[in-house]
PDB file as gemmi writes it, atoms N, CA and C in Angstrom:
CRYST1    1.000    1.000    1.000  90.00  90.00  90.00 P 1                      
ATOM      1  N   UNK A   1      41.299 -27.162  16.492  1.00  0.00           N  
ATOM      2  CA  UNK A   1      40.399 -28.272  16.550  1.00  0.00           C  
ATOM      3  C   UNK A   1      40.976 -29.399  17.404  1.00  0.00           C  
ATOM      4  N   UNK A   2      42.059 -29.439  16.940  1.00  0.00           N  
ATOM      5  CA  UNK A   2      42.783 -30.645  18.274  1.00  0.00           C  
ATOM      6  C   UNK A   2      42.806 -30.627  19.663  1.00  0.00           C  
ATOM      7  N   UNK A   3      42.545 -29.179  20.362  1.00  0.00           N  
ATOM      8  CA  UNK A   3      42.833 -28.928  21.200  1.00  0.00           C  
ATOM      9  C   UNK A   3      41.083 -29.544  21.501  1.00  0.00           C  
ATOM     10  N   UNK A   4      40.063 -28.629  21.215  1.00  0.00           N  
ATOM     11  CA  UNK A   4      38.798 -29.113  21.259  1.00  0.00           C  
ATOM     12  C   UNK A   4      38.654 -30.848  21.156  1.00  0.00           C  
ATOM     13  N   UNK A   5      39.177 -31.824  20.412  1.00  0.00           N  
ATOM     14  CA  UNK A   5      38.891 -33.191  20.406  1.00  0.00           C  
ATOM     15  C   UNK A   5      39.872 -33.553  21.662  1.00  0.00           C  
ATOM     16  N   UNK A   6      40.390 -32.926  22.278  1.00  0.00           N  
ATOM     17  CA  UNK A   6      41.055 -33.171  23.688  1.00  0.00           C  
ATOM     18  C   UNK A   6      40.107 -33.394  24.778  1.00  0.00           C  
ATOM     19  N   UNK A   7      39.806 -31.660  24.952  1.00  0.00           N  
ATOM     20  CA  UNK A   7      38.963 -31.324  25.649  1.00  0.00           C  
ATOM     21  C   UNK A   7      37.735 -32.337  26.043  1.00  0.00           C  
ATOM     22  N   UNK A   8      37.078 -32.471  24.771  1.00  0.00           N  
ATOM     23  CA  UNK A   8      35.762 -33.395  24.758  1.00  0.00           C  
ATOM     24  C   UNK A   8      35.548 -34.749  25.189  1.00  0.00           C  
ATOM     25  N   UNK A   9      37.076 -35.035  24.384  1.00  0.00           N  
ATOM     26  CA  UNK A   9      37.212 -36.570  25.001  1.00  0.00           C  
ATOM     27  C   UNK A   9      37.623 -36.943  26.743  1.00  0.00           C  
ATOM     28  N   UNK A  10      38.538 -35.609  27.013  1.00  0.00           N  
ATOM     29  CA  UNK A  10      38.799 -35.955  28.450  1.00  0.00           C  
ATOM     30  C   UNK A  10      37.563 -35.941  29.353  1.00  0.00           C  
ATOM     31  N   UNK A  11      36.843 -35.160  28.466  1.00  0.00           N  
ATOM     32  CA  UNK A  11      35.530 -34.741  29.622  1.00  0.00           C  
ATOM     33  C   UNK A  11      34.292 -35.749  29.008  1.00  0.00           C  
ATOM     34  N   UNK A  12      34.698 -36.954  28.671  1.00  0.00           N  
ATOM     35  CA  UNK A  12      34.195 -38.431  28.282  1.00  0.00           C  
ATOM     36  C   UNK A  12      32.830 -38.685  27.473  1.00  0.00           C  
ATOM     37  N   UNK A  13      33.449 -37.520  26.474  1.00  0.00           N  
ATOM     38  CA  UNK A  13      32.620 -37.910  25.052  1.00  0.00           C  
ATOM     39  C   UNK A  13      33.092 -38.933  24.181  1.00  0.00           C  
ATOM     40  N   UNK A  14      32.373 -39.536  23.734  1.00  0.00           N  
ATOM     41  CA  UNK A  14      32.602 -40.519  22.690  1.00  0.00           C  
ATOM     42  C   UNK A  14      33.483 -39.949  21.179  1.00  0.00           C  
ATOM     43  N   UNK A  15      34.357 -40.866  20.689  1.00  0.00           N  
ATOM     44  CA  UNK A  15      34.909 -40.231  19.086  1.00  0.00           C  
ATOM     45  C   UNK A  15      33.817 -40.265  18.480  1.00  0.00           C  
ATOM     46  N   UNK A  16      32.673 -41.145  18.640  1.00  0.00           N  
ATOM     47  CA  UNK A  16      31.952 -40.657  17.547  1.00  0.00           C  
ATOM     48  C   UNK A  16      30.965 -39.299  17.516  1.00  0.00           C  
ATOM     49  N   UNK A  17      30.775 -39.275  18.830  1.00  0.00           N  
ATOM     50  CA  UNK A  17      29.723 -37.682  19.188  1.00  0.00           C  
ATOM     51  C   UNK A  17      31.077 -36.745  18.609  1.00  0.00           C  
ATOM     52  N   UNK A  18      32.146 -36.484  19.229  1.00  0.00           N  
ATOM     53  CA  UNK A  18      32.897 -35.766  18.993  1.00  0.00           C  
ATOM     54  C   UNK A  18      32.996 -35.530  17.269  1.00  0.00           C  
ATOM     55  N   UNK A  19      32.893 -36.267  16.810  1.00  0.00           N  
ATOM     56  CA  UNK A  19      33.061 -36.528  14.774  1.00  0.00           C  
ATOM     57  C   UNK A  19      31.849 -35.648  14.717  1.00  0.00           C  
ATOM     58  N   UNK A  20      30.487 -35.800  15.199  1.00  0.00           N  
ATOM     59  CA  UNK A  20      29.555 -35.435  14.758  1.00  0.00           C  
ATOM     60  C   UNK A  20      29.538 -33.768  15.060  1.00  0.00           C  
ATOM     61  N   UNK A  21      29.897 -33.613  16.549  1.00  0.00           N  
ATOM     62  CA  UNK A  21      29.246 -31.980  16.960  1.00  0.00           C  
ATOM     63  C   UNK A  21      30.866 -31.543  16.143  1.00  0.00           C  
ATOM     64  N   UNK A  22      32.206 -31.959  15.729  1.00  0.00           N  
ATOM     65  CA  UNK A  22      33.028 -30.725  15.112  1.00  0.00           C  
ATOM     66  C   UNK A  22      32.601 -31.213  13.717  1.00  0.00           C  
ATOM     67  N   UNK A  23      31.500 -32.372  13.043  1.00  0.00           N  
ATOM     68  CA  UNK A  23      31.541 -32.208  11.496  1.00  0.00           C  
ATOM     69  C   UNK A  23      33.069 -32.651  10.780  1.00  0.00           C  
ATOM     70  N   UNK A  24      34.028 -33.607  11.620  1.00  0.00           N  
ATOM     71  CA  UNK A  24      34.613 -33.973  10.590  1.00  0.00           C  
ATOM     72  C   UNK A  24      34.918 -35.731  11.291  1.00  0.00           C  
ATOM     73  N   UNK A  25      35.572 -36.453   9.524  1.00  0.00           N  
ATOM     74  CA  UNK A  25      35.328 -37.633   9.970  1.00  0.00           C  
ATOM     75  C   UNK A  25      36.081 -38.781  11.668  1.00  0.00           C  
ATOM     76  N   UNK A  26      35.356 -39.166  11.708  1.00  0.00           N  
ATOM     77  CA  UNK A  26      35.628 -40.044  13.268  1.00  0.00           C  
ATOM     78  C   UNK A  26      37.210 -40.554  12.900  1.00  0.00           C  
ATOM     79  N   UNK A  27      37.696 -41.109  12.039  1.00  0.00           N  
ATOM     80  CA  UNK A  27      39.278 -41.570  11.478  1.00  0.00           C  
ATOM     81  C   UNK A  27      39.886 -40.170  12.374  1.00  0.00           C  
ATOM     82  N   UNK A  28      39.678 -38.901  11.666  1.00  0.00           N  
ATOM     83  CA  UNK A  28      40.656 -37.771  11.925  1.00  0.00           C  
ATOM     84  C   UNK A  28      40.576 -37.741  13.585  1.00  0.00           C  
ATOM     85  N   UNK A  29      39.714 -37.959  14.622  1.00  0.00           N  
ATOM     86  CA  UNK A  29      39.098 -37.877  15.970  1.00  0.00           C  
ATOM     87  C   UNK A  29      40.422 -39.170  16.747  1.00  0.00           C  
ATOM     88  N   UNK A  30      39.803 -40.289  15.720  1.00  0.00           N  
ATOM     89  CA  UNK A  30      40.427 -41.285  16.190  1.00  0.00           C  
ATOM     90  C   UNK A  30      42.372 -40.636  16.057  1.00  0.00           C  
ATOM     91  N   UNK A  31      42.594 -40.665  15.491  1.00  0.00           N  
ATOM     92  CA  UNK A  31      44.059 -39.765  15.004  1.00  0.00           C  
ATOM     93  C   UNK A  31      44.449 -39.001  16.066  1.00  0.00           C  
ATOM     94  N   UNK A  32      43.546 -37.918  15.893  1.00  0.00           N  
ATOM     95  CA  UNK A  32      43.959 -36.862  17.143  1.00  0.00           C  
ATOM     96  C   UNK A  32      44.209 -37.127  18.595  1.00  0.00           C  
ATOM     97  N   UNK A  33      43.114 -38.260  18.797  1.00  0.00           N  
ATOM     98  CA  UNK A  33      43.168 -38.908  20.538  1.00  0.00           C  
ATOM     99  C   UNK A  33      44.348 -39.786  20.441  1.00  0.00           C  
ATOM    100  N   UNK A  34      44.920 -40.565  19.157  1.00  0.00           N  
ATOM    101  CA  UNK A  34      45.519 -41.441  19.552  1.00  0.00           C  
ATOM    102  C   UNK A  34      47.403 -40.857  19.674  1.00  0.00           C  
ATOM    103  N   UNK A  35      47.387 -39.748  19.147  1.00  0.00           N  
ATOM    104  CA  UNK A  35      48.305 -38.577  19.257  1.00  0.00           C  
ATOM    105  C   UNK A  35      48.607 -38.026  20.727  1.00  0.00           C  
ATOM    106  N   UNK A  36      47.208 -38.201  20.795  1.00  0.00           N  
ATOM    107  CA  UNK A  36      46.927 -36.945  22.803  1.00  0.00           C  
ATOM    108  C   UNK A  36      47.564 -38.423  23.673  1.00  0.00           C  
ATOM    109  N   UNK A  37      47.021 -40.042  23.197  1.00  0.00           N  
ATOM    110  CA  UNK A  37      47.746 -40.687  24.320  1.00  0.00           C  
ATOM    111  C   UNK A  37      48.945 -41.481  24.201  1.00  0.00           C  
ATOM    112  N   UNK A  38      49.968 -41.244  23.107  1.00  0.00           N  
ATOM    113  CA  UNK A  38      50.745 -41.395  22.547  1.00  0.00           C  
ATOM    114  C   UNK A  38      52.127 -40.167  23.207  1.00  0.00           C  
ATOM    115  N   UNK A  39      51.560 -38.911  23.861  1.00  0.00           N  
ATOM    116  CA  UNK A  39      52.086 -37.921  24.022  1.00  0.00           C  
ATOM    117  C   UNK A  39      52.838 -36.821  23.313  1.00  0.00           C  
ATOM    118  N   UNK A  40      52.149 -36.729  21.759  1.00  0.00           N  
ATOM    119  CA  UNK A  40      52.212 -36.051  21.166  1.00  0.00           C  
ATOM    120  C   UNK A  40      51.485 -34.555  21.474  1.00  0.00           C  
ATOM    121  N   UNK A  41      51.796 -33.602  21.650  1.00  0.00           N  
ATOM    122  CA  UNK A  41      51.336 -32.454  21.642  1.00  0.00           C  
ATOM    123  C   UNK A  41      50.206 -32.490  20.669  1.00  0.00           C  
ATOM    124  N   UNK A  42      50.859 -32.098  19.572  1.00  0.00           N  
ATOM    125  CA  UNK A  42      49.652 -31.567  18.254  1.00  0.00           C  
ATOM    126  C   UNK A  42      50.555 -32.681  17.525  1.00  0.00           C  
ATOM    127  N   UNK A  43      49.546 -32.952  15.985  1.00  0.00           N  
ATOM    128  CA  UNK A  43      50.005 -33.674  14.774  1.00  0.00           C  
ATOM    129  C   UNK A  43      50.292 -32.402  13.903  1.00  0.00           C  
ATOM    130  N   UNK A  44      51.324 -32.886  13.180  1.00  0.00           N  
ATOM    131  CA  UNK A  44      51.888 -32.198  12.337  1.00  0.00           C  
ATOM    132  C   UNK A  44      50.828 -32.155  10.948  1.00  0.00           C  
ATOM    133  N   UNK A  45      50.720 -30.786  10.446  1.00  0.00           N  
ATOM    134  CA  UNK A  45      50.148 -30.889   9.423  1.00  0.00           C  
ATOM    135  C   UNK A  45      50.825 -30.837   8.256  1.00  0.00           C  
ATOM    136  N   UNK A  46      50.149 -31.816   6.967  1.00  0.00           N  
ATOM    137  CA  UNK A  46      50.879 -31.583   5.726  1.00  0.00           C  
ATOM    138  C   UNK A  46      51.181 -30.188   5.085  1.00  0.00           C  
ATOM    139  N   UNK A  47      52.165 -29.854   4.637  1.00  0.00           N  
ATOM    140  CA  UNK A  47      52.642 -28.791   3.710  1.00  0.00           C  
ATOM    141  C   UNK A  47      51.509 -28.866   2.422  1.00  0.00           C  
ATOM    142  N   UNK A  48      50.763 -28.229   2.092  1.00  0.00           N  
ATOM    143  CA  UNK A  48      50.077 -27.876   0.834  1.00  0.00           C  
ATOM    144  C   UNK A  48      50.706 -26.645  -0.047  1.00  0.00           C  
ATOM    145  N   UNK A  49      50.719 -27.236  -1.043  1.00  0.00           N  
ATOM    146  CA  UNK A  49      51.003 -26.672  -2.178  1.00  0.00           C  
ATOM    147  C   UNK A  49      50.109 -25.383  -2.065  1.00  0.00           C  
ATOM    148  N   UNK A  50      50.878 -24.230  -2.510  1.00  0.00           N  
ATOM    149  CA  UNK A  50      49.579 -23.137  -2.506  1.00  0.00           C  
ATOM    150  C   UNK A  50      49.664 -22.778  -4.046  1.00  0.00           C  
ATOM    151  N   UNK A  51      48.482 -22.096  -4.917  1.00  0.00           N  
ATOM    152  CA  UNK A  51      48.004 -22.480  -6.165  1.00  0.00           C  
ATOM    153  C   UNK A  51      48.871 -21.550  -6.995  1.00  0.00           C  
ATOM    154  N   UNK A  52      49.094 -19.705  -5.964  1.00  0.00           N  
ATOM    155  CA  UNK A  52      50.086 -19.196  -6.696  1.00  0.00           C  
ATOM    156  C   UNK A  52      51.158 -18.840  -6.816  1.00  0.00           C  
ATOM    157  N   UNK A  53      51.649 -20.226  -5.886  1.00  0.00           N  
ATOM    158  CA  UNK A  53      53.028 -20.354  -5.334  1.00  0.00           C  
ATOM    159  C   UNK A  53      54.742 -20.247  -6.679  1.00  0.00           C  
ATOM    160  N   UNK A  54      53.277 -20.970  -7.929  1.00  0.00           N  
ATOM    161  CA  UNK A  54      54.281 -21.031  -9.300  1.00  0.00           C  
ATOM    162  C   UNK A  54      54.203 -20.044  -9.906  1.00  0.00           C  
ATOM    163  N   UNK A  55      53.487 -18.914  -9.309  1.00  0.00           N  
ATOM    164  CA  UNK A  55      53.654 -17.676 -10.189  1.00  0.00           C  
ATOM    165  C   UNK A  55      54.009 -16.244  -9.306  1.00  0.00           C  
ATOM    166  N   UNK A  56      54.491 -17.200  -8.066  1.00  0.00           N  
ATOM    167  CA  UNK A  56      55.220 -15.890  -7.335  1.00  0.00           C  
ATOM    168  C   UNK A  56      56.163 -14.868  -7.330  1.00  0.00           C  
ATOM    169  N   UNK A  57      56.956 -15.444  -8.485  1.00  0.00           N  
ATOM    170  CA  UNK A  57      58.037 -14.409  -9.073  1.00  0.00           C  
ATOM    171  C   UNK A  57      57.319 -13.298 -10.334  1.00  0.00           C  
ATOM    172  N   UNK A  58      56.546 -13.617 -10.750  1.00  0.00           N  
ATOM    173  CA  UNK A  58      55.532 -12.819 -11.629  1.00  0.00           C  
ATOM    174  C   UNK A  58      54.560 -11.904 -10.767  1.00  0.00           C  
ATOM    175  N   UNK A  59      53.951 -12.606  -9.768  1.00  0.00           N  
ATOM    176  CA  UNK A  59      53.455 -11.763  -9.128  1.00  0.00           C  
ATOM    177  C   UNK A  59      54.177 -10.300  -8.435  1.00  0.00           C  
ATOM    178  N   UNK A  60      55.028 -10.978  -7.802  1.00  0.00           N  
ATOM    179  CA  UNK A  60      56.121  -9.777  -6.902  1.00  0.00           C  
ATOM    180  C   UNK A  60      55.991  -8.744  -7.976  1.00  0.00           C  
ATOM    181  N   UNK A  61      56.596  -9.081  -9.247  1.00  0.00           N  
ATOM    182  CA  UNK A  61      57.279  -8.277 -10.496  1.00  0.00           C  
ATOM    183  C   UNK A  61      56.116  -7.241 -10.704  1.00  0.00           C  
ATOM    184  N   UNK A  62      54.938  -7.864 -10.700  1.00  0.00           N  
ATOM    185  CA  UNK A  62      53.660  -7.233 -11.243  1.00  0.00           C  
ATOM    186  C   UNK A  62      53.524  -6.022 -10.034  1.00  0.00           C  
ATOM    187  N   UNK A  63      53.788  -6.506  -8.386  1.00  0.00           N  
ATOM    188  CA  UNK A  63      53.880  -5.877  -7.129  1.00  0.00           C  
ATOM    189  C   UNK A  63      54.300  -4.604  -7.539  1.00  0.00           C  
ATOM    190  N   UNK A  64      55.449  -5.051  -7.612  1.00  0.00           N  
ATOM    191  CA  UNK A  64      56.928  -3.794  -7.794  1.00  0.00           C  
ATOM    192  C   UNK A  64      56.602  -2.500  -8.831  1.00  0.00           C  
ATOM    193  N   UNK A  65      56.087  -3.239  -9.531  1.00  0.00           N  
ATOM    194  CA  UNK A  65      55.334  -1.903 -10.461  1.00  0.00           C  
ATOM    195  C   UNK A  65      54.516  -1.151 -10.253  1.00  0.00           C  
ATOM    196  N   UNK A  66      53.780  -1.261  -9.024  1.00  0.00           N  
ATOM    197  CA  UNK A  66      52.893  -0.723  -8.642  1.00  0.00           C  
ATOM    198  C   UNK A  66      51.137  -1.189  -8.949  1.00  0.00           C  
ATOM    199  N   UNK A  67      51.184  -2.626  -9.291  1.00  0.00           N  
ATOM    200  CA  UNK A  67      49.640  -2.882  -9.626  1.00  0.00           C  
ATOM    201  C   UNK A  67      49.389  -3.086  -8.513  1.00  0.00           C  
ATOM    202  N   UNK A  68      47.817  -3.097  -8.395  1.00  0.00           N  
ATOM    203  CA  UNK A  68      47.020  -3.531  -7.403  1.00  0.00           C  
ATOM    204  C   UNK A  68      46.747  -5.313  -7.278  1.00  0.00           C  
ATOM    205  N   UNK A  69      46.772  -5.974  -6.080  1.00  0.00           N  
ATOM    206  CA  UNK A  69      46.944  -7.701  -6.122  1.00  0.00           C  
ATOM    207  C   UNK A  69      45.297  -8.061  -6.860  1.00  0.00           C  
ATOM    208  N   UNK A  70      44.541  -7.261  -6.957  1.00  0.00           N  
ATOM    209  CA  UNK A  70      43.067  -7.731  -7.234  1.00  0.00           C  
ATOM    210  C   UNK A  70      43.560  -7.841  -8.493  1.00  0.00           C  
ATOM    211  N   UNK A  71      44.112  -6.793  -9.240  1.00  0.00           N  
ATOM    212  CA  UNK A  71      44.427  -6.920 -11.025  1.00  0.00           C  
ATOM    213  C   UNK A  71      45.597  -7.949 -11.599  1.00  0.00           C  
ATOM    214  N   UNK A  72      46.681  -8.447 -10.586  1.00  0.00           N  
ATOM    215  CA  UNK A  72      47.283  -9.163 -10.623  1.00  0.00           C  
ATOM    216  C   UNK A  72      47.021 -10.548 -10.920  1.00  0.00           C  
ATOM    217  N   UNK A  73      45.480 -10.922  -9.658  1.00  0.00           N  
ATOM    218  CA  UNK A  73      45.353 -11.971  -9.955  1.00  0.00           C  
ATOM    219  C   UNK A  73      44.289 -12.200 -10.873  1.00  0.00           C  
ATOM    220  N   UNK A  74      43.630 -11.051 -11.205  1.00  0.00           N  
ATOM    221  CA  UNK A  74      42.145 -11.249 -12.288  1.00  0.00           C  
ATOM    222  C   UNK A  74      43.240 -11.201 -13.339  1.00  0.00           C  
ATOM    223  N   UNK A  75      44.367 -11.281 -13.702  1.00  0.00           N  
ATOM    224  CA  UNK A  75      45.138 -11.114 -14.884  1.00  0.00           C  
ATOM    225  C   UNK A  75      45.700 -12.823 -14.833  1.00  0.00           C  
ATOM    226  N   UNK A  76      45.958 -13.195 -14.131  1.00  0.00           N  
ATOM    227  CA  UNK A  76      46.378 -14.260 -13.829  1.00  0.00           C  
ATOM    228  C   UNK A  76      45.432 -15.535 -13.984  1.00  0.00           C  
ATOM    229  N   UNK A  77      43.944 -15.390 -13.596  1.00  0.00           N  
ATOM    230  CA  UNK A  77      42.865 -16.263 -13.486  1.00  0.00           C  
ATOM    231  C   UNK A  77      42.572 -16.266 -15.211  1.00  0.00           C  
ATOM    232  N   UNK A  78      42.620 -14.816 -15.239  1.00  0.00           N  
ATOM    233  CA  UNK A  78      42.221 -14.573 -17.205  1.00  0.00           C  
ATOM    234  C   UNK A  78      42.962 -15.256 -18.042  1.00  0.00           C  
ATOM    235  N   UNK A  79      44.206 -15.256 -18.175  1.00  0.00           N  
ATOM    236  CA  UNK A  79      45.474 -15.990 -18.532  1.00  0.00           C  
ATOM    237  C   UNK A  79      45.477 -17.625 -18.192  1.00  0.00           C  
ATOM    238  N   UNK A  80      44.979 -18.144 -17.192  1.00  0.00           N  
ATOM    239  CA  UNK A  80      44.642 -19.320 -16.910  1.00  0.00           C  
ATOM    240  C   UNK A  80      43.768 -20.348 -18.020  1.00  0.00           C  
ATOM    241  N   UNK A  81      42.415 -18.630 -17.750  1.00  0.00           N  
ATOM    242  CA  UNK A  81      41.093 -19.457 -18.325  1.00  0.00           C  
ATOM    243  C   UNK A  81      41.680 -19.472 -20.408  1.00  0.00           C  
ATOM    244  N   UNK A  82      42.196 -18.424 -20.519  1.00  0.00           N  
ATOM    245  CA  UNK A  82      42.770 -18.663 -22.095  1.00  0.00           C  
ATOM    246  C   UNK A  82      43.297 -19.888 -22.749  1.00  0.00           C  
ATOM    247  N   UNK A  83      44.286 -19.939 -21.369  1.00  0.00           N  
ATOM    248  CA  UNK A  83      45.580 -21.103 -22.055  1.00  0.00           C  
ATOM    249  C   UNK A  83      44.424 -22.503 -22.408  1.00  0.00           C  
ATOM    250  N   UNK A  84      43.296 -22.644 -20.966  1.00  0.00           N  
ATOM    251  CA  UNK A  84      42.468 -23.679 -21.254  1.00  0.00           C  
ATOM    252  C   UNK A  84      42.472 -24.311 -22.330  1.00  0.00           C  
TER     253      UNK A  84                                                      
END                                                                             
């Protein structure tokens, strides 16, 4: 997407058309251009937490045994919805 809010803007679209035809907000547009004339390549994106990152040692374990990842995680979602 950054590369595209490059593109658009060099070829002298507005941040706000640009917000509208990629659908996200004009702040993130404004960001990205002010990155491109700043001489930043790309912006770094945040690290996100991934959801079954805390149950990756359970998972593997479940791996190693030979389950299938669909039963792993319908065991996992089930176990979730219990503890509720």
């Amino acid at each position: 997407m950054q590369t595209t809010v490059k593109t658009l803007y060099k070829q002298g679209y507005s941040k706000s058309h640009i917000a509208r035809v990629l659908s996200v907000d004009r702040k993130t547009v404004r960001k990205i251009i002010s990155s491109f004339n700043d001489g930043d390549e790309e912006l770094k994106k945040k690290p996100h937490p991934l959801f079954f990152e805390e149950y990756r040692e359970y998972i593997e374990i479940q791996l190693g045994k030979g389950l299938y990842l669909g039963l792993v995680s319908y065991c996992l979602f089930y176990s979730h919805l219990v503890k509720s």
